[in-house]
N, C-alpha and C positions, 0 to 999 in steps of 0.2 A: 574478405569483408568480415566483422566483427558479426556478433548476433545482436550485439547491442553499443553502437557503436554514438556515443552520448558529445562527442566532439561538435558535431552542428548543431544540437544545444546549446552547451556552452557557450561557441562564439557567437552564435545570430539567433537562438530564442532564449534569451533569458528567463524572462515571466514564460515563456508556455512552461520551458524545462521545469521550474518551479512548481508551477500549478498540476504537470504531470504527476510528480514527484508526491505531491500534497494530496491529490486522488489516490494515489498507490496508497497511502499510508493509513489515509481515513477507509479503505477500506478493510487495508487490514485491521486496524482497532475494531470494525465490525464482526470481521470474522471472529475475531479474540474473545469480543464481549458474547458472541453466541457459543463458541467455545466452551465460555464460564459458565452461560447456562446451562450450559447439555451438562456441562460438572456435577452444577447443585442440584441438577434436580436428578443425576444420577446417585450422588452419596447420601441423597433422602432417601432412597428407596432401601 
């Protein structure tokens, strides 16, 4: 078996797999945008 095995997805959750997918991302853009703070307010210093 797969670790991540996205096939029953595809065929029979469309919209979850979507909406999965759309969680994963927005929270990456969060970690990203905390990231950029930790940046700026490291290269003020």
């Amino acid at each position: 078996m797969k670790l991540f095995d996205l096939s029953h997805f595809k065929e029979h959750c469309p919209v979850e797999a979507k909406n999965y997918f759309k969680e994963i991302l927005d929270r990456l853009e969060k970690i990203e945008k905390r990231i950029d703070s930790i940046d700026e307010k490291i290269s003020k210093s």
